[in-house]
C-alpha positions as CSV (number, residue, x, y, z in Angstrom):
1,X,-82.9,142.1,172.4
2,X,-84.9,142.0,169.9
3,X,-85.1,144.8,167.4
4,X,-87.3,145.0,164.9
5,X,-85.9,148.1,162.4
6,X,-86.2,148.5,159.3
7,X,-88.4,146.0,156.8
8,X,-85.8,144.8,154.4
9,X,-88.6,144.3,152.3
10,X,-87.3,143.2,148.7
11,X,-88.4,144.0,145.3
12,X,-87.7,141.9,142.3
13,X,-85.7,142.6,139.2
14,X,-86.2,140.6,136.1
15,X,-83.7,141.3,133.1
16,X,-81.1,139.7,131.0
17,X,-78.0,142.2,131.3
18,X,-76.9,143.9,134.3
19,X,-74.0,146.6,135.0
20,X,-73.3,146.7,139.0
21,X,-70.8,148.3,141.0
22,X,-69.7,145.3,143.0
23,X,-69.9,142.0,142.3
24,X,-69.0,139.2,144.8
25,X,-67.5,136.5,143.1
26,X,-66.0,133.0,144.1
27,X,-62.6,134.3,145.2
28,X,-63.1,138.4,144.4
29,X,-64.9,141.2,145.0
30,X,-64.6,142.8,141.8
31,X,-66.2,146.3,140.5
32,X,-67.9,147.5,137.7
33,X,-69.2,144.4,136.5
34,X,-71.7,143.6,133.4
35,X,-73.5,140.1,134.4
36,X,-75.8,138.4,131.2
37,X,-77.8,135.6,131.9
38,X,-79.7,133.6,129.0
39,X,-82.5,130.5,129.8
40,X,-82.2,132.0,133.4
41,X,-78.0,131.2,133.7
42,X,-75.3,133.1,133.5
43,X,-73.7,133.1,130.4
44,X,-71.0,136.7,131.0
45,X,-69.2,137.9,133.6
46,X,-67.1,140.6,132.3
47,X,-66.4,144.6,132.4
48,X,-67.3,144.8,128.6
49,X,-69.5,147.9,127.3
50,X,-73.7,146.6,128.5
51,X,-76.7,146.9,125.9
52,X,-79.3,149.7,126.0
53,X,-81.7,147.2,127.7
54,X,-78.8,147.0,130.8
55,X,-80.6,147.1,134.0
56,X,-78.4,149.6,136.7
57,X,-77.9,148.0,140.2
58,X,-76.6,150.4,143.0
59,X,-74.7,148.4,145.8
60,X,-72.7,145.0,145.7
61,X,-74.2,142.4,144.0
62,X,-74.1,138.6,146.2
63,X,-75.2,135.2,144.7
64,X,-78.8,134.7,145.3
65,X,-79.4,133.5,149.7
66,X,-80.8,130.1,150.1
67,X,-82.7,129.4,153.0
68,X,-83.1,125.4,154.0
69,X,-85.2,125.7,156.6
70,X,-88.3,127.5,156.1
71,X,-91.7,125.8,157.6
72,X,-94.0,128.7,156.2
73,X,-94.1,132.4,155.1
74,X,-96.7,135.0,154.3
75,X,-99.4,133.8,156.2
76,X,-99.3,130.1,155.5
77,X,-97.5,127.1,156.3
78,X,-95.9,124.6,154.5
79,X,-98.0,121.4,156.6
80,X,-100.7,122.9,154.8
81,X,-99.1,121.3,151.9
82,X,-101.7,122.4,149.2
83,X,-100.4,123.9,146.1
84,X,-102.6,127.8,147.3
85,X,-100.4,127.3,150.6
86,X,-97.2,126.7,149.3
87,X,-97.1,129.0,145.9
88,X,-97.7,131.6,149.1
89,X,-94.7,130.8,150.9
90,X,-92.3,130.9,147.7
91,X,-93.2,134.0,147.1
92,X,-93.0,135.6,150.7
93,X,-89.5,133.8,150.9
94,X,-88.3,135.5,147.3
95,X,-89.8,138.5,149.1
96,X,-88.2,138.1,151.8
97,X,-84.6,138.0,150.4
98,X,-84.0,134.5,149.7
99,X,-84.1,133.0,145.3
100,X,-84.2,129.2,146.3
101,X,-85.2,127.7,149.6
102,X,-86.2,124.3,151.3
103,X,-89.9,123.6,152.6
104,X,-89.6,122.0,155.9
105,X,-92.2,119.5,156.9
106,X,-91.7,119.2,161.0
107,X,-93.2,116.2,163.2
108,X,-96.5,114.9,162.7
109,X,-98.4,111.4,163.5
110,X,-96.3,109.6,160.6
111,X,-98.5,108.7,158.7
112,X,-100.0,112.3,158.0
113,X,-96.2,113.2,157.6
114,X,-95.6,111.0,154.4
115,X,-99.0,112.6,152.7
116,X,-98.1,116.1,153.8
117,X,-94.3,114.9,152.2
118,X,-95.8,113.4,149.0
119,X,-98.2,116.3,148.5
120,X,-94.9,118.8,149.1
121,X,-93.0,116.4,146.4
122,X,-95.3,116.9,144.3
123,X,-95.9,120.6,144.1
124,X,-92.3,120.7,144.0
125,X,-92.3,118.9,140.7
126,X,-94.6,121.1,139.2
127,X,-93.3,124.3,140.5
128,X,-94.3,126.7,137.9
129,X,-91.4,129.5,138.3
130,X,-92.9,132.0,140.9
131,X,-91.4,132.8,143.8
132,X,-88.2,131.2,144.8
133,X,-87.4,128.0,144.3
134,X,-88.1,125.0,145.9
135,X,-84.7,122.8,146.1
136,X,-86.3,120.0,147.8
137,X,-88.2,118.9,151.1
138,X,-86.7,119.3,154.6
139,X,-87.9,117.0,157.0
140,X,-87.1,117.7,160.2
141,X,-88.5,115.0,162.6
142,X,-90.4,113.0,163.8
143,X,-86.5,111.4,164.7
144,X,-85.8,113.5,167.1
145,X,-85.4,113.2,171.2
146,X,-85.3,117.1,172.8
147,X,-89.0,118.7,171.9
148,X,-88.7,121.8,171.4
149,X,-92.0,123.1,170.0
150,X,-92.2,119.7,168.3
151,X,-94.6,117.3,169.8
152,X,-92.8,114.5,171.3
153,X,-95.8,112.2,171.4
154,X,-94.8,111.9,167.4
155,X,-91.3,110.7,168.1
156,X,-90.2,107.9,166.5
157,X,-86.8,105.7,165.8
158,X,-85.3,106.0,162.4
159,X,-85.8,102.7,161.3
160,X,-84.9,101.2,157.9
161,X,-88.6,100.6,157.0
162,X,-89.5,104.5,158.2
163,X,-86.5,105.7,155.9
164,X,-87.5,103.8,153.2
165,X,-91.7,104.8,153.2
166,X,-90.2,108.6,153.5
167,X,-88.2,108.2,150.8
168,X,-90.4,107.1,148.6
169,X,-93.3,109.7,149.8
170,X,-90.6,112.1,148.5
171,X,-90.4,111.0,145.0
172,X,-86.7,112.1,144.8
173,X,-87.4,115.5,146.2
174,X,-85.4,114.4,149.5
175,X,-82.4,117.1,150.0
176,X,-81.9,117.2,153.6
177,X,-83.2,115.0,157.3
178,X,-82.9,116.3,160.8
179,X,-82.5,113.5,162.8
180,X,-81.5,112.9,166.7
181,X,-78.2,111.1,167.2
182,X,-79.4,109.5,170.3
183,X,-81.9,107.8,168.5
184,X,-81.7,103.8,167.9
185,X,-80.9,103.3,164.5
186,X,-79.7,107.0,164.1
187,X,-76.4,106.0,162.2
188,X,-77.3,103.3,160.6
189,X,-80.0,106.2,158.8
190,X,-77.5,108.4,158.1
191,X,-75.2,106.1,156.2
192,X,-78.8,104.8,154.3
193,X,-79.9,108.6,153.9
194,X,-76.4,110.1,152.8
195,X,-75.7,107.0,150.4
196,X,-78.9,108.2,148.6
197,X,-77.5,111.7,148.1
198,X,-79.3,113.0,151.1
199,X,-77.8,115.9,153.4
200,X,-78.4,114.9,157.0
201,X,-78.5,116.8,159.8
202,X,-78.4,116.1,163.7
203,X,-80.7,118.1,165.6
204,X,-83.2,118.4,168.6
205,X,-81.4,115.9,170.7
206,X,-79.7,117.3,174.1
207,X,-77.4,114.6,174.6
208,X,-74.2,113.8,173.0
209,X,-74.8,110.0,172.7
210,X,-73.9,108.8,169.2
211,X,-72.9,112.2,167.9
212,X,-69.7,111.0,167.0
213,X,-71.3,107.8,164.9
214,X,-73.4,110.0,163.0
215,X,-70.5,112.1,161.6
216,X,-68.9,109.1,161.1
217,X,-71.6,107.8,159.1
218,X,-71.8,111.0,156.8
219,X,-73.6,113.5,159.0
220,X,-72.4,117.0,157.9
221,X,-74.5,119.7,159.4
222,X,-76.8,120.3,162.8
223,X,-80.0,121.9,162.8
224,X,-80.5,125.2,164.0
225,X,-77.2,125.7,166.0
226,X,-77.4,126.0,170.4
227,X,-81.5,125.8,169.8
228,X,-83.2,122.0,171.2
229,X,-79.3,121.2,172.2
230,X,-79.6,121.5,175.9
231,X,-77.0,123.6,177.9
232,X,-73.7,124.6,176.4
233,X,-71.2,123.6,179.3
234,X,-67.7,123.6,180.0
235,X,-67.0,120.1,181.5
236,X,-70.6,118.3,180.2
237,X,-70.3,118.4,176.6
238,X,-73.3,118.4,174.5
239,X,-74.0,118.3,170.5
240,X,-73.8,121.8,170.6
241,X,-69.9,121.8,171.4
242,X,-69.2,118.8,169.3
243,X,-70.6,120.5,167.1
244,X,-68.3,123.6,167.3
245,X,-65.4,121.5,167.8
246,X,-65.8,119.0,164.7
247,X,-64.6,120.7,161.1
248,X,-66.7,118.4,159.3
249,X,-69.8,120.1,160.8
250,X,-71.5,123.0,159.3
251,X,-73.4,125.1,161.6
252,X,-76.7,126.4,160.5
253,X,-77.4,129.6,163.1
254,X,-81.2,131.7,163.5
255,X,-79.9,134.9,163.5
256,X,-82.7,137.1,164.8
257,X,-81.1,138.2,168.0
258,X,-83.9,135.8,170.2
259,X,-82.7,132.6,169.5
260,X,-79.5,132.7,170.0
261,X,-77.7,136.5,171.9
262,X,-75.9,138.5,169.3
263,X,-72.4,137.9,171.5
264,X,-73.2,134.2,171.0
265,X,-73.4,134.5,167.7
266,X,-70.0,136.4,167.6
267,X,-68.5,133.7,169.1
268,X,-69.4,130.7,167.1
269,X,-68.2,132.9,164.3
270,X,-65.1,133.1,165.2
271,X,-64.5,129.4,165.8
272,X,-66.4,128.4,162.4
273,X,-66.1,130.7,160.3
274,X,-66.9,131.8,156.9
275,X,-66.3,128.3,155.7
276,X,-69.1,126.3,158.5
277,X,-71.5,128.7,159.6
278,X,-74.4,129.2,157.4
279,X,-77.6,131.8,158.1
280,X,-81.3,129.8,158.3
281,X,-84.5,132.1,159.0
282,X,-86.6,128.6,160.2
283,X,-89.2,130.7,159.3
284,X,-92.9,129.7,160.1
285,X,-96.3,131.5,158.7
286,X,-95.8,134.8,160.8
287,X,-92.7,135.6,158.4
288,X,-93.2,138.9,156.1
289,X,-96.8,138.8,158.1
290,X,-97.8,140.9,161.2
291,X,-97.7,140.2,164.9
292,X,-100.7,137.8,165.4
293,X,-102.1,133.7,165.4
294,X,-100.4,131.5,163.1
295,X,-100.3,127.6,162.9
296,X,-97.1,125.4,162.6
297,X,-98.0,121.8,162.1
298,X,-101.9,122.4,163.0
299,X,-101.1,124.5,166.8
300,X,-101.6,127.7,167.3
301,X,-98.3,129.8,167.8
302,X,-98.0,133.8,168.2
303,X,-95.9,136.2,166.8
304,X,-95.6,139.2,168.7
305,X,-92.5,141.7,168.5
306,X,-91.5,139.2,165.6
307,X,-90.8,136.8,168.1
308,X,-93.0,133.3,167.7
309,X,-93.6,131.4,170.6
310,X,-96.3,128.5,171.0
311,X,-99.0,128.5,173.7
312,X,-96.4,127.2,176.2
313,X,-94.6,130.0,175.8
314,X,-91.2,128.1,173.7
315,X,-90.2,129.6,170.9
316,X,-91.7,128.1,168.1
317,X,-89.4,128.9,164.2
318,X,-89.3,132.8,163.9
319,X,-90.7,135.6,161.5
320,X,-87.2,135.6,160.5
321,X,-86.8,136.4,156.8
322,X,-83.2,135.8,154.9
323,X,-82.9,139.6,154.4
324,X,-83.2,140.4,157.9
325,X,-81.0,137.5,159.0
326,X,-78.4,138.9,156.7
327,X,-79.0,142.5,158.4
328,X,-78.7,141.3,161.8
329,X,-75.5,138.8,160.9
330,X,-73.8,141.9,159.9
331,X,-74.8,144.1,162.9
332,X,-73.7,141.5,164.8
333,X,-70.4,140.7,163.7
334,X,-68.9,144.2,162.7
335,X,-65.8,142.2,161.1
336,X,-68.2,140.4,158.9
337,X,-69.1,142.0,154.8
338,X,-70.4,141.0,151.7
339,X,-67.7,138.5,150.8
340,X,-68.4,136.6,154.5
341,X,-72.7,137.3,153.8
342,X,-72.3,135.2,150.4
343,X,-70.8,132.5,151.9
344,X,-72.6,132.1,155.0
345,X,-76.2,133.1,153.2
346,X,-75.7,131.5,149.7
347,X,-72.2,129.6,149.3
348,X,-72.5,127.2,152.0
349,X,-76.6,126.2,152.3
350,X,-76.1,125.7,148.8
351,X,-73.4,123.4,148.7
352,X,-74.7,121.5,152.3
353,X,-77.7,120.1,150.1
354,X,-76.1,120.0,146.6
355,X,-77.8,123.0,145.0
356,X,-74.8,123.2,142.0
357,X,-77.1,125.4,140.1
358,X,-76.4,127.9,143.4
359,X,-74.0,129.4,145.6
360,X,-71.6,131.6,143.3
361,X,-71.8,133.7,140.5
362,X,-70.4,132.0,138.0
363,X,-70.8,131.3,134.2
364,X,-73.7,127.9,134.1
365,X,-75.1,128.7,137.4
366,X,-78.7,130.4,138.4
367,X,-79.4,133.9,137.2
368,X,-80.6,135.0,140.8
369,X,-78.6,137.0,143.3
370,X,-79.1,139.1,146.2
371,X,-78.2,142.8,146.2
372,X,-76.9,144.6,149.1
373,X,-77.8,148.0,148.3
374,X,-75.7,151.5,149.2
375,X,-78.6,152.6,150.9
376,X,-78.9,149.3,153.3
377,X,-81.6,147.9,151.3
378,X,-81.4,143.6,150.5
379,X,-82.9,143.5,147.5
380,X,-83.7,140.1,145.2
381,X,-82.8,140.4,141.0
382,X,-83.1,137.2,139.1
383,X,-83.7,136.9,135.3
């Protein structure tokens, strides 16, 4: 199933004034556009006559993919949570298609979790420019109840104290929790987490026990859509058809054609979406790397094929990147194009965790876009 293809490797374009033949904006395709950007926003969107200095794009012209859910790139992982380690990863994610992204702490003995978060926080404070940028921290466990390649010895309840010490490890830098609705306490986290302006998400829990009273409680979103949800039935209905069914829910979907059957991913697309389904890579170290040993949160895992798996054989995150999740979304589902790829790759991660500086192009927000070139190439321009 899987298929590895072409590299979609990405190259960067920095400049002030661009003339493109297609740009998607928020409720148009429109061509033969001149874009400006000034302090790194966009200040024109227009079909006026361009500067000598214009930079010529070929293709259609998207706003900029964010990925919020990327546990390592290039080599390294983001539990390394060193400031070598994670400049590494921005830069294979902006390689790798994506301008602004989440680093994605998963579970670990809790108190190494809040020095892994606080170290993340801080590096995000002082993130210097290169690579893409980090939006915030993704923490994703150790409230969870299915495994996965998590390690369930870790699993704790979200209480009040827990959510309070992880805030404050975070120092602010807090955009977005995976948490198990099964779990005691699970609402009452949500309504704490969501009152502070964090994006919560219910994931890695095969039952459907308090699903309900965590939307309720401001839940928008599950993690990683069908994956660490047990079995999709007809009669015995788990998150993952809640999930489908409830249009408060956005849908976050690894699209690398292992995690969840091209066909499957058809079908969820038709009942979501462009509006609820948005593209994650869950990337670990093995993305934009070559088949071989990685670590995700200090255990070995192997990438061979560009599928990761761990030593038990479950897949472990992917070697996705954002360009090739884009590439595969639109192999996938032949009805989709770049007006469906903005939304589900850029528009909606970006609104899920607040990112206003993201999502569209539009006069005020982020110079940084992703172009779809003529020649099939995904290519990253930001100023």
């Amino acid at each position: 199933m899987h298929d590895a293809g072409p590299s979609y490797a990405t190259a960067l374009v920095i400049a002030s004034e661009w003339i493109v033949d297609r740009a998607v904006l928020p409720d148009v395709v429109q061509a033969g556009m001149r874009i400006a950007a000034a302090d790194g926003r966009i200040v024109a969107i227009d079909q006026d006559a361009a500067g000598p200095g214009a930079v010529r794009l070929r293709g259609t012209l998207l706003p900029g993919f964010v990925d919020l859910q990327v546990n390592g790139a290039g080599g390294r992982s983001v539990d390394e949570a060193t400031p070598a380690a994670l400049d590494a990863v921005a830069a294979a994610v902006l390689a790798g298609g994506a301008v602004a992204f989440l680093p994605t702490l998963i579970t670990a003995p809790w108190e190494r979790l809040l020095t892994q978060v606080d170290a993340v926080a801080r590096w995000i404070e002082g993130w210097d420019g290169a690579g893409a940028e980090p939006l915030g921290l993704h923490v994703e466990g150790p409230f969870l109840q299915a495994a996965g390649a998590h390690d369930a010895a870790q699993f704790v309840d979200p209480t009040p104290e827990r959510v309070q010490q992880l805030r404050a490890a975070a120092r602010g830098r807090l955009r977005l929790v995976t948490l198990a609705h099964a779990r005691a306490g699970a609402a009452a986290a949500v309504a704490t987490l969501t009152a502070a302006g964090v994006t919560c998400a219910l994931g890695h829990c095969d039952r459907s026990d308090g699903f309900a009273a965590c939307i309720d409680a401001g839940a928008s979103a599950v993690t990683h859509l069908f994956n660490a949800m047990g079995a999709l039935h007809h009669r015995d209905l788990g998150p993952a058809a809640l999930a489908l069914d409830d249009a408060r829910v956005s849908c976050p979907l690894i699209v690398d054609g292992v995690h969840v059957d091209p066909v499957m991913v058809r079908h969820a697309f038709r009942i979501l979406g462009p509006d609820r389904t948005v593209l994650v890579s869950d990337a670990v170290a093995a993305a934009g790397m070559p088949d071989g040993d990685y670590t995700l949160s200090g255990l070995r895992v192997t990438s061979r094929g560009g599928v990761v798996r761990d030593q038990a054989g479950r897949l472990a995150g992917s070697a996705l990147t954002m360009a090739r999740a884009a590439a595969n979304f639109l192999r996938f589902v032949p009805t989709a194009g770049p007006w469906t790829v903005a939304r589900v790759a850029a528009g909606n991660p970006a609104r899920l965790v607040r990112a206003d500086g993201y999502g569209a192009i539009a006069p005020g927000r982020r110079a940084a876009f992703t172009l779809l070139g003529d020649d099939g190439a995904i290519t990253t321009v930001r100023a």
